[in-house]
FIDOPA-705654 format. One record per residue: residue number from 1; chain; y, z, x of N, C-alpha, C, CB in turn. Coordinates in Angstrom, 1 decimal. Atoms other than C-alpha are relative to their C-alpha. Glycine has a CB too. Layout:
N
<nr = NUM kette = A nY = Y nZ = Z nX = X caY = Y caZ = Z caX = X cY = Y cZ = Z cX = X cbY = Y cbZ = Z cbX = X> $
...
//
This chain:
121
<nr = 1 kette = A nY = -1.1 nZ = 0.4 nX = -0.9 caY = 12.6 caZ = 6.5 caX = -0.4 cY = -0.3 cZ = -1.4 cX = 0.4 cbY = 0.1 cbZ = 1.0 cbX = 1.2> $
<nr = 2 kette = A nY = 0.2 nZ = 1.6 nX = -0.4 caY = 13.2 caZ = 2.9 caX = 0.5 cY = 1.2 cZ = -0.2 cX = 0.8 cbY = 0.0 cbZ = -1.2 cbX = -1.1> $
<nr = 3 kette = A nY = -0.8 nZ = 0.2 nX = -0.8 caY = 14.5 caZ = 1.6 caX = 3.4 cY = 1.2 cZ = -1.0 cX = 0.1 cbY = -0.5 cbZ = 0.1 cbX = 0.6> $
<nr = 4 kette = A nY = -1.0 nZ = 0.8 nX = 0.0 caY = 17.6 caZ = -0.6 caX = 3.6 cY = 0.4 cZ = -0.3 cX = 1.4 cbY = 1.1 cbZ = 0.6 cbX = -0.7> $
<nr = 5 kette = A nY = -0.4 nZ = 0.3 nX = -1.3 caY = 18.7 caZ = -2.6 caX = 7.1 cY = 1.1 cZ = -0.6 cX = 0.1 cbY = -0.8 cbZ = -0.6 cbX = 0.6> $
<nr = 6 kette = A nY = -1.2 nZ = 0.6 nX = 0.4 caY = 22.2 caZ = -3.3 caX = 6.8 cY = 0.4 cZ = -1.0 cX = 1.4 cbY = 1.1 cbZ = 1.3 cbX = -0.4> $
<nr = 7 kette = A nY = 0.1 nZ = 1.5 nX = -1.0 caY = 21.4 caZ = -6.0 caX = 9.6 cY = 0.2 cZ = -1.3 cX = -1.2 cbY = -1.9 cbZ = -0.2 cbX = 1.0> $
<nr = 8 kette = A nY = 0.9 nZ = 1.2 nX = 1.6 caY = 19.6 caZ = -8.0 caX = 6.2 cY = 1.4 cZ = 0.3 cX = -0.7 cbY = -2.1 cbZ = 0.8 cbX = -1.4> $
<nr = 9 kette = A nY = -0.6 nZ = 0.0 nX = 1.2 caY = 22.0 caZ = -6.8 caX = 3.6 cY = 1.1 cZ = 1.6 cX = 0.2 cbY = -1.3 cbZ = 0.0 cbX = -1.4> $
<nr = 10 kette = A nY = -1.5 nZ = -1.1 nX = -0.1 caY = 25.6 caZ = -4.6 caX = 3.1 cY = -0.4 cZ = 1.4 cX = -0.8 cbY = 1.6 cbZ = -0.8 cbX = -0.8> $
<nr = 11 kette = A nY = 0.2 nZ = -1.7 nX = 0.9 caY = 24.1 caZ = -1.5 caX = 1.3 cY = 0.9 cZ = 0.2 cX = -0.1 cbY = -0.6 cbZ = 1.3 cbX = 0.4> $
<nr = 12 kette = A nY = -1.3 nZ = -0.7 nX = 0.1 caY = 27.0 caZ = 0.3 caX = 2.1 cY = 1.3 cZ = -0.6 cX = -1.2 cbY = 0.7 cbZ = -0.2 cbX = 1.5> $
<nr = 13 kette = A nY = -1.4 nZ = 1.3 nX = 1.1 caY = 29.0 caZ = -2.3 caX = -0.3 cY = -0.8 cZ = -0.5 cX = -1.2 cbY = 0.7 cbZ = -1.9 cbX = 1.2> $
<nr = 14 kette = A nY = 1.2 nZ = 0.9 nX = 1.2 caY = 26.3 caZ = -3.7 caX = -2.5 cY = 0.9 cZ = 0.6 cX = -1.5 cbY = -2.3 cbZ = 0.8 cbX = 0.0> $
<nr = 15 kette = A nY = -0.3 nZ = -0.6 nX = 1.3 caY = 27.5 caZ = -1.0 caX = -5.5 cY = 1.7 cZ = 0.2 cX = -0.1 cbY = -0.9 cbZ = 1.4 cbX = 0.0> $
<nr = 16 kette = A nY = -1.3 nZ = 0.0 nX = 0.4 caY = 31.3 caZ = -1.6 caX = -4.8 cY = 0.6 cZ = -0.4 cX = -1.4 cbY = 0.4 cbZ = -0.6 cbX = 0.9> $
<nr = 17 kette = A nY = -0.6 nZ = 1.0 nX = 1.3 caY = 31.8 caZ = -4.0 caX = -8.3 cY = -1.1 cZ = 0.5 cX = -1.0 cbY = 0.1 cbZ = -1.9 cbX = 0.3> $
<nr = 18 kette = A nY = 0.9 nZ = -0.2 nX = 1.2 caY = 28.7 caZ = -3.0 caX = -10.2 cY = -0.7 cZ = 1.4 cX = 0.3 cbY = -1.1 cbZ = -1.3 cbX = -0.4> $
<nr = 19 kette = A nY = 0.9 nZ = -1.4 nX = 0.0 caY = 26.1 caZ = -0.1 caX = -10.9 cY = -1.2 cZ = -0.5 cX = 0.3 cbY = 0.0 cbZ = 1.0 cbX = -1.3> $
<nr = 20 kette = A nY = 1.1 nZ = 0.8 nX = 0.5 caY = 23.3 caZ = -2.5 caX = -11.1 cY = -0.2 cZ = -1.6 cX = 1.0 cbY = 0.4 cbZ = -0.3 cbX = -1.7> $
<nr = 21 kette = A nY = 0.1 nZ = 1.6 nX = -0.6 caY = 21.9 caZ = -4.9 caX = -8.4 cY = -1.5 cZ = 0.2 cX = 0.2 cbY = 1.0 cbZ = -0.4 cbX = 1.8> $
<nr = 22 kette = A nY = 1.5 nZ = -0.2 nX = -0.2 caY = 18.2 caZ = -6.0 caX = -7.6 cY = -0.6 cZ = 0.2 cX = 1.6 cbY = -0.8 cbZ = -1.4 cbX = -0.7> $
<nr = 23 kette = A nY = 0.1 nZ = -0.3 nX = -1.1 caY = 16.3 caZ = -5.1 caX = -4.8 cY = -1.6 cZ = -0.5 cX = 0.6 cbY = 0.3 cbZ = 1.4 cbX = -0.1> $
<nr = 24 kette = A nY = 1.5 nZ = 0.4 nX = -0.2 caY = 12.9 caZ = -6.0 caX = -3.0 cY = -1.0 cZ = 0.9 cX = -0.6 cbY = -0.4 cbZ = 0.0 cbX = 1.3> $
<nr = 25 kette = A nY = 1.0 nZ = -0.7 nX = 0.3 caY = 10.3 caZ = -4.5 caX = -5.1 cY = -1.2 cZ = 0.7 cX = 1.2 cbY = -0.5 cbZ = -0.8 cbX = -1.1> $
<nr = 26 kette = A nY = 0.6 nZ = -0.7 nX = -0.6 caY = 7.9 caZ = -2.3 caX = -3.5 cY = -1.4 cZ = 0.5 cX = -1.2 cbY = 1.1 cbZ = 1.1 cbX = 0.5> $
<nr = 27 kette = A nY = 1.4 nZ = 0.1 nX = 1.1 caY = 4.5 caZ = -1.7 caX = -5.1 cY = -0.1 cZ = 1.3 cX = -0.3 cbY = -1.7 cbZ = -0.6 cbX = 0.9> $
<nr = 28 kette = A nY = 0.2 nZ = -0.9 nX = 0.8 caY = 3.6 caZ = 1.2 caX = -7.5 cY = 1.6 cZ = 0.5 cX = -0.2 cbY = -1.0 cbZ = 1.0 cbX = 0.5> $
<nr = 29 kette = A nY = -0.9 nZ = -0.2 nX = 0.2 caY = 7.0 caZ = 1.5 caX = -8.3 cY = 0.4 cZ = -0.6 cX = -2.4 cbY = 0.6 cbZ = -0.8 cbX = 1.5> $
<nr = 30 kette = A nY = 0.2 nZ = 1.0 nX = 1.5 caY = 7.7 caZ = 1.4 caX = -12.3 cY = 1.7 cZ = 0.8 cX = -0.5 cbY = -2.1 cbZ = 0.4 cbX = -1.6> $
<nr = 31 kette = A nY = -1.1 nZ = -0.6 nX = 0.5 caY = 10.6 caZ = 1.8 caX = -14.7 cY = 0.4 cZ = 1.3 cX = -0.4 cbY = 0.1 cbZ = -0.5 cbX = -0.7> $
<nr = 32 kette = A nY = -0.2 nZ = -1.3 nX = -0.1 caY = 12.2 caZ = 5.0 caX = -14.6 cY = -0.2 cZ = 0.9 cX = 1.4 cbY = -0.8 cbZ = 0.5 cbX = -0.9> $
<nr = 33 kette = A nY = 0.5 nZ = -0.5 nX = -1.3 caY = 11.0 caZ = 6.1 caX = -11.2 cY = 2.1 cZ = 0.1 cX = 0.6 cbY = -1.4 cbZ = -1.5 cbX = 1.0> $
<nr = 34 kette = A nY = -1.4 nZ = -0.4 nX = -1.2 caY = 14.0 caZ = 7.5 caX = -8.9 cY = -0.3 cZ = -0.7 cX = 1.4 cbY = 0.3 cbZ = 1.9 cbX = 0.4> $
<nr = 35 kette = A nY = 0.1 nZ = 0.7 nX = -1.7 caY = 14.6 caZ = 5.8 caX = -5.6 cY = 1.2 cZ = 0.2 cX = 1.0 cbY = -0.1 cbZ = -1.9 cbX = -0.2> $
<nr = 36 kette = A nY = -1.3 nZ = -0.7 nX = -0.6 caY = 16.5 caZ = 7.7 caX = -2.8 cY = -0.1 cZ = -2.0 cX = 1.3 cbY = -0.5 cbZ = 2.6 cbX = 1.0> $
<nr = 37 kette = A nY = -0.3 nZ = 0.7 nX = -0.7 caY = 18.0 caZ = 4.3 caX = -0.3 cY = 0.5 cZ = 0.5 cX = 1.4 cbY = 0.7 cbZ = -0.6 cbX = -0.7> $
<nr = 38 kette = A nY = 0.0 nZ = -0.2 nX = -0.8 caY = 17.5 caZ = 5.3 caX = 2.8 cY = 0.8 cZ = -1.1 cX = 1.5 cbY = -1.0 cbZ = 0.3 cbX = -0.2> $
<nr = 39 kette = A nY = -0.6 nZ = 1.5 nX = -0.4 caY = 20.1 caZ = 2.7 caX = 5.0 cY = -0.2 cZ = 0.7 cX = 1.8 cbY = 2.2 cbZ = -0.4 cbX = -0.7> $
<nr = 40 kette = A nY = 0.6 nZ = 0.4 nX = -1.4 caY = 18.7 caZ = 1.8 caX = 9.0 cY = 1.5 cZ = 0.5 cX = 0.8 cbY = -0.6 cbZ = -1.9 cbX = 0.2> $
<nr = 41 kette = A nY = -1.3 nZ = 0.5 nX = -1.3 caY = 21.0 caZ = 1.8 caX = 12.1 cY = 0.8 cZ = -0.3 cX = -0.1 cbY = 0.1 cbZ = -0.7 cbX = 0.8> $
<nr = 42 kette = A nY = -0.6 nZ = -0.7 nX = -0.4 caY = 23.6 caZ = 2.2 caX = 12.8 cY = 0.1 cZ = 1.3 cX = -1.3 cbY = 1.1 cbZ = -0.7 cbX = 0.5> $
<nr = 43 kette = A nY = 0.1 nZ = -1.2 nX = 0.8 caY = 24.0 caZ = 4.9 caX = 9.7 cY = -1.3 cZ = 1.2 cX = -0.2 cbY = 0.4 cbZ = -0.5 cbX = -1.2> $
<nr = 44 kette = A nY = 1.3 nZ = -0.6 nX = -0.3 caY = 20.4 caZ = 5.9 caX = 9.7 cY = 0.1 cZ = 1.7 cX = -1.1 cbY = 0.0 cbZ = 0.2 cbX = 2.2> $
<nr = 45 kette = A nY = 0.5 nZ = -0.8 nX = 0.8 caY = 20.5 caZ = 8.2 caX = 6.7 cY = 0.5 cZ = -0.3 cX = -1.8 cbY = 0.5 cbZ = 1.4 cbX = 0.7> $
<nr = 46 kette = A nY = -0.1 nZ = -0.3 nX = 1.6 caY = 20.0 caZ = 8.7 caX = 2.7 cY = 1.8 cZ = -0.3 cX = -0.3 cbY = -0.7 cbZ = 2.0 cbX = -0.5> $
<nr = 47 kette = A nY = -1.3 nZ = -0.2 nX = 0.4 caY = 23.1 caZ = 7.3 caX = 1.2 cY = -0.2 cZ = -0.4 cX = -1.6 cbY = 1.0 cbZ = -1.0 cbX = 1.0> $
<nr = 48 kette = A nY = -0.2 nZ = 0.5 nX = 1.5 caY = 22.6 caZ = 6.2 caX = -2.6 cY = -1.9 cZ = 0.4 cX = -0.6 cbY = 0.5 cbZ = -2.2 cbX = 0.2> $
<nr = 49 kette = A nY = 1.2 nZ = -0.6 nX = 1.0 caY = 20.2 caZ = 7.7 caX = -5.3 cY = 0.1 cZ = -1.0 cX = -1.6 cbY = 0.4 cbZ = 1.9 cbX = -0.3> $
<nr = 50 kette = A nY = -0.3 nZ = 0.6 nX = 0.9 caY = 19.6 caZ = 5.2 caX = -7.8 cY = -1.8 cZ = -0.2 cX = -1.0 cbY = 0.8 cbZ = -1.3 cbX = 0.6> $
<nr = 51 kette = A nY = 1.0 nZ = -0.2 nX = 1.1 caY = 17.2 caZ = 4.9 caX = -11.2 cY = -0.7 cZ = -2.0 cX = 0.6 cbY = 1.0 cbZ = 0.5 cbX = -2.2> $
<nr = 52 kette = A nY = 0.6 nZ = 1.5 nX = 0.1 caY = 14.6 caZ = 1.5 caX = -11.4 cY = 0.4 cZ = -0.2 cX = -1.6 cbY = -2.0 cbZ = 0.0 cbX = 0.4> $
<nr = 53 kette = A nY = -0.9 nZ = 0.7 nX = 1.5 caY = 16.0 caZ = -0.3 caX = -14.5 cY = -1.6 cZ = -0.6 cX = -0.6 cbY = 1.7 cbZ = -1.8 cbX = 0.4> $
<nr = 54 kette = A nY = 0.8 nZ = 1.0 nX = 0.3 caY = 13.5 caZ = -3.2 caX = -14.5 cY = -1.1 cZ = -0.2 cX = 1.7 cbY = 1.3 cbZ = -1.4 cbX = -0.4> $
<nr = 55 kette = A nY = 0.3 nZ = 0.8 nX = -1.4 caY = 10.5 caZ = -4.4 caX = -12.1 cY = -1.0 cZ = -1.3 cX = -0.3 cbY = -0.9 cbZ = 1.1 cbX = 1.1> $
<nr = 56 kette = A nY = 0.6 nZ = 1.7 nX = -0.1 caY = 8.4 caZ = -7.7 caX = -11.6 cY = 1.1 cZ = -0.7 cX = -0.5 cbY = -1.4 cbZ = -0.5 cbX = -1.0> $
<nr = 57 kette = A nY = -1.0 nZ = 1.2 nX = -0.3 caY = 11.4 caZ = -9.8 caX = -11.7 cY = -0.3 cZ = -1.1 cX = 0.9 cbY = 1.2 cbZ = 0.5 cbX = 0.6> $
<nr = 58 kette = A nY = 0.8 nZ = 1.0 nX = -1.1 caY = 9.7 caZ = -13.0 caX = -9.9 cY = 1.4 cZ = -0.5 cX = 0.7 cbY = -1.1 cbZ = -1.4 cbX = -0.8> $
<nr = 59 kette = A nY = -0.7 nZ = 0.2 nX = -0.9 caY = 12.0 caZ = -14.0 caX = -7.0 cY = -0.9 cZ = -0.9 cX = 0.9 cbY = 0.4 cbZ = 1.1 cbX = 0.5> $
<nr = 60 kette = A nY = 0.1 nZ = 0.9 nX = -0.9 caY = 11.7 caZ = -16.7 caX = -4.4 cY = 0.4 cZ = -0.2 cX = 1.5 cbY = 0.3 cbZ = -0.8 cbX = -0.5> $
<nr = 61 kette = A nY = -0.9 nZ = -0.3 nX = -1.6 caY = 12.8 caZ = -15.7 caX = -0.6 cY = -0.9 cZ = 0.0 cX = 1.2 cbY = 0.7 cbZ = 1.6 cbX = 0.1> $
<nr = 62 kette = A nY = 0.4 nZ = -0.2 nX = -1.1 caY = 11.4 caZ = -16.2 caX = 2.3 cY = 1.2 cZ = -0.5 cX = 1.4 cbY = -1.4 cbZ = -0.7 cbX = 0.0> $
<nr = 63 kette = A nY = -0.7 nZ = 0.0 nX = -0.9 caY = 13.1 caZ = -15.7 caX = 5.3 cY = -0.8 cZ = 0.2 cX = 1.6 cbY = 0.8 cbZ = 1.0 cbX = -0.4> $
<nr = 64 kette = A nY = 1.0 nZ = -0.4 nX = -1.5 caY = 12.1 caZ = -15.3 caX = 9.1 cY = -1.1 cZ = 0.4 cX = 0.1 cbY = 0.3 cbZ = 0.7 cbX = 0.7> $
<nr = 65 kette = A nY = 0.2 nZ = -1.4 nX = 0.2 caY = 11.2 caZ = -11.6 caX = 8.9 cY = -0.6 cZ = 0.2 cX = -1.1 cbY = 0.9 cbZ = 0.8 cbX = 0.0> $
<nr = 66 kette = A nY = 0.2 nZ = -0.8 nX = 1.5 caY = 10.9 caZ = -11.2 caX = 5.1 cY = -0.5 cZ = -1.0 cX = -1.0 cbY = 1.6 cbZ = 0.6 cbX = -0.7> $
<nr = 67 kette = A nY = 0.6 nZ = 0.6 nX = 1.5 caY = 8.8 caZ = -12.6 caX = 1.9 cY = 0.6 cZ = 0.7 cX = -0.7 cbY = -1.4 cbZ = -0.1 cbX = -0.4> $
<nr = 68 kette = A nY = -0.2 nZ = -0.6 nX = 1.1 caY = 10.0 caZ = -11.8 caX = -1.2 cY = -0.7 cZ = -0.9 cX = -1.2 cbY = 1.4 cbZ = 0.1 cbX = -0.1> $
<nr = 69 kette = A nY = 0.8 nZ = 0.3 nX = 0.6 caY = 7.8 caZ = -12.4 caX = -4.2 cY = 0.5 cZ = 0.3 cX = -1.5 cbY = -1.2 cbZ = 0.5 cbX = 0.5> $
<nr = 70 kette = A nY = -0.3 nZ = -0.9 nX = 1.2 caY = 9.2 caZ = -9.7 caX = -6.9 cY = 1.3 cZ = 0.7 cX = 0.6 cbY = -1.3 cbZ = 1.1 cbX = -0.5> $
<nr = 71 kette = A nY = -1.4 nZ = -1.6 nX = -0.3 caY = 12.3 caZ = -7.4 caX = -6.9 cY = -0.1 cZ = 0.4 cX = -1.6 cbY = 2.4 cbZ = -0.5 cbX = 0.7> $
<nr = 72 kette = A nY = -0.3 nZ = -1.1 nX = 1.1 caY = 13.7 caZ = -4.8 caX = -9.1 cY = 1.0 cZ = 0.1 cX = -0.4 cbY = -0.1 cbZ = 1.1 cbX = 0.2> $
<nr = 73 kette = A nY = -2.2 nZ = -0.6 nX = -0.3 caY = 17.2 caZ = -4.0 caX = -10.5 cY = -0.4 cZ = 1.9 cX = -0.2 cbY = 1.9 cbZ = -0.7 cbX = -2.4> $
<nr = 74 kette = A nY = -0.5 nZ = -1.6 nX = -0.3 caY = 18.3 caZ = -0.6 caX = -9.6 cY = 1.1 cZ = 0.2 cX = -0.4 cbY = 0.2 cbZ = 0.4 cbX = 1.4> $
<nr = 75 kette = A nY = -1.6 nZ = -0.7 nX = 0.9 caY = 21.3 caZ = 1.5 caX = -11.0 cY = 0.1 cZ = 1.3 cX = 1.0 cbY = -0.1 cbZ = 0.5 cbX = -2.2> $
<nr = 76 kette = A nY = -0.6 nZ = -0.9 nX = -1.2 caY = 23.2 caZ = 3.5 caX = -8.5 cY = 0.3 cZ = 1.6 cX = -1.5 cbY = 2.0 cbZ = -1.0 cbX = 1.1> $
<nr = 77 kette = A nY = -0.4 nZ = -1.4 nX = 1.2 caY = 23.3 caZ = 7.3 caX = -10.5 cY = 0.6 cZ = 0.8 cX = 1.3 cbY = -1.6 cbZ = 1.1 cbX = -1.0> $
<nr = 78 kette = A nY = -1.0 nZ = -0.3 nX = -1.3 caY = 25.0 caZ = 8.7 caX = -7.1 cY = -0.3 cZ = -0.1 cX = 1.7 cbY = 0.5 cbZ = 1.4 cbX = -0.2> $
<nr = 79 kette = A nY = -0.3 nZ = 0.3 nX = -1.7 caY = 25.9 caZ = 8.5 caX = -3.4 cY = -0.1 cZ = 1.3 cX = 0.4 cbY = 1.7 cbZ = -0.7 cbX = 0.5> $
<nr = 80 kette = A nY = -0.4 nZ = -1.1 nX = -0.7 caY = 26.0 caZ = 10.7 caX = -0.4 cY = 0.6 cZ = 0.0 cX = 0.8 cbY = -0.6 cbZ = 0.5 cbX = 0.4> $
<nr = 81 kette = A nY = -0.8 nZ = -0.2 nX = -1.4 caY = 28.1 caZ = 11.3 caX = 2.3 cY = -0.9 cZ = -0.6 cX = 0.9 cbY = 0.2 cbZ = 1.6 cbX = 0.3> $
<nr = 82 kette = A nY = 0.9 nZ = 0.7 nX = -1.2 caY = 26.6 caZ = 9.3 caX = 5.7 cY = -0.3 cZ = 1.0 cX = 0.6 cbY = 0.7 cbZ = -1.0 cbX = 1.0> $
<nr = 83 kette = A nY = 0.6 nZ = -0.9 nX = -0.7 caY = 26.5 caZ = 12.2 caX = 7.1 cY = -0.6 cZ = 1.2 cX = -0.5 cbY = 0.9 cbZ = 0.4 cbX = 0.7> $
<nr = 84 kette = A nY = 0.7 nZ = -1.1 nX = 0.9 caY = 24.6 caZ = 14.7 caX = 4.7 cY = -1.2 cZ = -0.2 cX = 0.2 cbY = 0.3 cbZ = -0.1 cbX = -1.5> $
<nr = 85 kette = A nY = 1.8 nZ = 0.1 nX = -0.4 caY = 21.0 caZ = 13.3 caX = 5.2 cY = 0.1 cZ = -1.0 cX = 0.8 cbY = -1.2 cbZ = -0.5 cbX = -1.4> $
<nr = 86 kette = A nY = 0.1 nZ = 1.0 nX = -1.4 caY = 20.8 caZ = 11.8 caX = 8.6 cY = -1.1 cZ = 0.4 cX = 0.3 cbY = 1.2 cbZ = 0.1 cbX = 1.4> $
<nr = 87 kette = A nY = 1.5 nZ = 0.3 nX = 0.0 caY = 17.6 caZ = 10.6 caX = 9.8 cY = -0.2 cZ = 1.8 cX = 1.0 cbY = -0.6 cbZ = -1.9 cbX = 1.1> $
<nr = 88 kette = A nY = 0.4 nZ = -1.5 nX = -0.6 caY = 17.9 caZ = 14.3 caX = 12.3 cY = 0.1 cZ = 0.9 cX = -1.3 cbY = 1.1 cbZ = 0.6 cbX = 1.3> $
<nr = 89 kette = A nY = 0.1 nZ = -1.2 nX = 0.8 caY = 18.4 caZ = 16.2 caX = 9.1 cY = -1.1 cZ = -0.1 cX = -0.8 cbY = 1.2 cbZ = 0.3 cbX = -0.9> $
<nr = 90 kette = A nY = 1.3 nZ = -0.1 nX = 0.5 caY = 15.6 caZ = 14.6 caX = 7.5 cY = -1.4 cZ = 0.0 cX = 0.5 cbY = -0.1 cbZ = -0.7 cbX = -0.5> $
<nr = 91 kette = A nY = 1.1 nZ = -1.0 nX = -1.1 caY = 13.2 caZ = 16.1 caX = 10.2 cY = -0.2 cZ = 1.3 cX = -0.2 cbY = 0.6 cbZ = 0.1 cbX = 1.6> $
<nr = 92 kette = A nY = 0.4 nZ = -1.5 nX = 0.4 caY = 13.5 caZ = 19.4 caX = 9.1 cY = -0.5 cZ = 0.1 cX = -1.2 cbY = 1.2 cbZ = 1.0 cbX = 0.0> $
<nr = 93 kette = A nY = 1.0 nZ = -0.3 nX = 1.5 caY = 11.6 caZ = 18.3 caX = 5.9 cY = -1.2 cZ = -1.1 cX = 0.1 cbY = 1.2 cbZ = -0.3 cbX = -1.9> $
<nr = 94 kette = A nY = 1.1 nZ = 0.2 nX = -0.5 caY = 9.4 caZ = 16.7 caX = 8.2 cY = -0.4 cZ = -1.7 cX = -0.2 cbY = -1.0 cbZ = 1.1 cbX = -0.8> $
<nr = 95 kette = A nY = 0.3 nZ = 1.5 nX = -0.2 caY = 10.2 caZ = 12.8 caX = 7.7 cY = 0.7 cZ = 0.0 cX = 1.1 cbY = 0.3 cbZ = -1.2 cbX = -1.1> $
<nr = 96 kette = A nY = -0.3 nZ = 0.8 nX = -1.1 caY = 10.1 caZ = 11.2 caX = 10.9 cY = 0.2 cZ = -1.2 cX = -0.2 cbY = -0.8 cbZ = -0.1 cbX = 0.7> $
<nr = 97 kette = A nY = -0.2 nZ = 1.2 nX = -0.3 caY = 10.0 caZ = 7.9 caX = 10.2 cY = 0.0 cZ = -0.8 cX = -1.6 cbY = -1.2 cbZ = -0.5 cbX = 1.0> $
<nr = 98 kette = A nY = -0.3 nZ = 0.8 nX = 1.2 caY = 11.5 caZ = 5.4 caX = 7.8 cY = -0.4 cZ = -1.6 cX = 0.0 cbY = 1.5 cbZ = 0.3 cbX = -0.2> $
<nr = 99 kette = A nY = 0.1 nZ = 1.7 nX = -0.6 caY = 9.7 caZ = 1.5 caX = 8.2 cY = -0.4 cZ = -0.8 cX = -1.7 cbY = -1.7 cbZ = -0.3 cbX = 1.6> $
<nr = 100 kette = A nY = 0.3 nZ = 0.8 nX = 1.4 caY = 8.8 caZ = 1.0 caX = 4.7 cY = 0.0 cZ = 1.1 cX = -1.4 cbY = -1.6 cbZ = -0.8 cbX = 0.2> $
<nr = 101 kette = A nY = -0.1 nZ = -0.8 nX = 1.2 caY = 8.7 caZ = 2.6 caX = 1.0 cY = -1.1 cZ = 1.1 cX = 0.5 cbY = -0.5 cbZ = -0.8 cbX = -1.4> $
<nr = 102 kette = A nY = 0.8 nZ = -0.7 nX = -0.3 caY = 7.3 caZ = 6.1 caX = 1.3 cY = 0.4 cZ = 1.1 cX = -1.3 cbY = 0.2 cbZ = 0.2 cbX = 1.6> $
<nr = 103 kette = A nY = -0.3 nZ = -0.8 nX = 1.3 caY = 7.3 caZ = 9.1 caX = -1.4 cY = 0.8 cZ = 1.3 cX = 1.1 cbY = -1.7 cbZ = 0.5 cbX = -1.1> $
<nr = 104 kette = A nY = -0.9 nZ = -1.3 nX = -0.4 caY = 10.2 caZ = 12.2 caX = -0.6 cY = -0.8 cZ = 1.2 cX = -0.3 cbY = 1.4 cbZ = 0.2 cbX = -0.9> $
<nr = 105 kette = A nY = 0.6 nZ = -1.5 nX = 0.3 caY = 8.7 caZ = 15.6 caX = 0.5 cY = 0.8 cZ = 0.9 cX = -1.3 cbY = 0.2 cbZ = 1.0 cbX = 1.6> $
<nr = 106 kette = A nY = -0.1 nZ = -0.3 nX = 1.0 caY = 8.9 caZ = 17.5 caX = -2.5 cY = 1.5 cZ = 1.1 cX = -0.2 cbY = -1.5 cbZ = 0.5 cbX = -0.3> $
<nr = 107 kette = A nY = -1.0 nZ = -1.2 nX = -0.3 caY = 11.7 caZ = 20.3 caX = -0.8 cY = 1.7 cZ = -1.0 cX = 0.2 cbY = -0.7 cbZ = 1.1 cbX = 1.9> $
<nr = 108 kette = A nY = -0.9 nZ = 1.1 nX = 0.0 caY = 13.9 caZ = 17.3 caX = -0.2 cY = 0.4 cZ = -0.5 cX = -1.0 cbY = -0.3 cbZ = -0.9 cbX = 0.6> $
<nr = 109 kette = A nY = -0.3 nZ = 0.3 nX = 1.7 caY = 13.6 caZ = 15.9 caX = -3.5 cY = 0.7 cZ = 0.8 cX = -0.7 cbY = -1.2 cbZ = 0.1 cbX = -0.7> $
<nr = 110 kette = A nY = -1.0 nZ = -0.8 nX = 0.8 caY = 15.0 caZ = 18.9 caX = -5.0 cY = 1.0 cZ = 0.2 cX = 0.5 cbY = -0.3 cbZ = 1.1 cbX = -0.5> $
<nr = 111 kette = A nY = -1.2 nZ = -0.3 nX = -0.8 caY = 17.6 caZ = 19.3 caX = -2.3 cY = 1.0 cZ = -1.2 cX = -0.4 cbY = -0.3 cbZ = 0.1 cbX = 1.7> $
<nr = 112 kette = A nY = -0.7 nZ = 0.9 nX = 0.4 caY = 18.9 caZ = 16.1 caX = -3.3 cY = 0.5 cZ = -0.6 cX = -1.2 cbY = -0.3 cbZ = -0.6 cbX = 0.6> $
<nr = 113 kette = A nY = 0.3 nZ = 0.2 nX = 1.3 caY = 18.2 caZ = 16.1 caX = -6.8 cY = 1.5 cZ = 1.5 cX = -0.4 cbY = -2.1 cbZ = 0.3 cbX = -0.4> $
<nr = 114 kette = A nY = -1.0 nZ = -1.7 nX = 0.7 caY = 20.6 caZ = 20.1 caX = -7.1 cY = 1.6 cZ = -1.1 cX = 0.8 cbY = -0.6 cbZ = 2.5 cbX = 1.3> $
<nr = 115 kette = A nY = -1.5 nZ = 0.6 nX = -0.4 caY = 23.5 caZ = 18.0 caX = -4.7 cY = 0.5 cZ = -1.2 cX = -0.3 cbY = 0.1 cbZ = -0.1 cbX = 1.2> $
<nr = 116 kette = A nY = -0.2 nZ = 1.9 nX = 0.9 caY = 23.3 caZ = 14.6 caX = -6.8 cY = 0.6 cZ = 1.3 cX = -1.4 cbY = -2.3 cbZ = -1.6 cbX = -0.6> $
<nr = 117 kette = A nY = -0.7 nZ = -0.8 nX = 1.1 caY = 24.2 caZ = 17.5 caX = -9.7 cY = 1.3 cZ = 0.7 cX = 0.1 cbY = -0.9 cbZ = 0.9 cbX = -0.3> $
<nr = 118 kette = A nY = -1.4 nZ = -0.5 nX = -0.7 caY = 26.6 caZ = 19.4 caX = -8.0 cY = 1.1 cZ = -0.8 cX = 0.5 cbY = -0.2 cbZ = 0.5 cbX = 1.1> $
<nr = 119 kette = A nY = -1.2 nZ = 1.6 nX = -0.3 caY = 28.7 caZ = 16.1 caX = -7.0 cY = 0.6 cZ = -0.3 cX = -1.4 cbY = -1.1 cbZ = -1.9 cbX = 0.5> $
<nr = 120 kette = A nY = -0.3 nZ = 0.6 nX = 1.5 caY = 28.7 caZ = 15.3 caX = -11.0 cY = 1.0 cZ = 1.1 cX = -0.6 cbY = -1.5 cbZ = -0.2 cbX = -1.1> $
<nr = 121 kette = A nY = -0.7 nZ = -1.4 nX = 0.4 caY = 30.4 caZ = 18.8 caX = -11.9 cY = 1.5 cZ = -0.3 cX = 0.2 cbY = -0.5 cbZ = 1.4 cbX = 0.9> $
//
């Protein structure tokens, strides 16, 4: 799970025109890996399930707040509802807190893995 702060950047809109945008890499992260996008405040839950395409893409960004060194492209394979995994629903599988890349409890994983299937049907 990686977090998104739609202060920094429009998540919500990023995948309107394509399937395929890059993202700040995050370390041990490799091609093929799944990555659930977890978007900040105001929405504050799991909205987009997307595959790692490509990583070490060297990049150049620094900002206030933020270095960027490497990113990744990502490919959106599907969405969720804003209100389906909100940060209170993802308490009952025992994440509290979202501040940086972290790995999905394993009961979550498949919860979102059977309703990313069930959406495609």
């Amino acid at each position: 799970m990686i977090p998104a702060n739609p202060s920094y950047f429009d998540i919500m809109n990023a995948f309107n025109d394509t399937d395929n945008i890059i993202w700040k890499q995050s370390t041990k992260i490799k091609p093929g890996d799944i990555v659930f996008m977890y978007v900040g405040s105001p929405i504050s839950a799991i909205i987009h399930q997307c595959k790692v395409l490509e990583v070490n893409i060297p990049y150049d960004y620094q900002g206030k707040n933020l270095k960027i060194t490497h990113v990744m492209r990502i490919q959106r394979i599907a969405s969720y509802p804003k209100n389906e995994y909100t940060f209170k629903k993802l308490a009952d599988y025992d994440v509290r807190a979202i501040r940086g890349p972290r790995h999905v409890p394993e009961k979550l994983l498949k919860d979102l893995l059977k309703r990313q299937k069930a959406s495609s049907h």
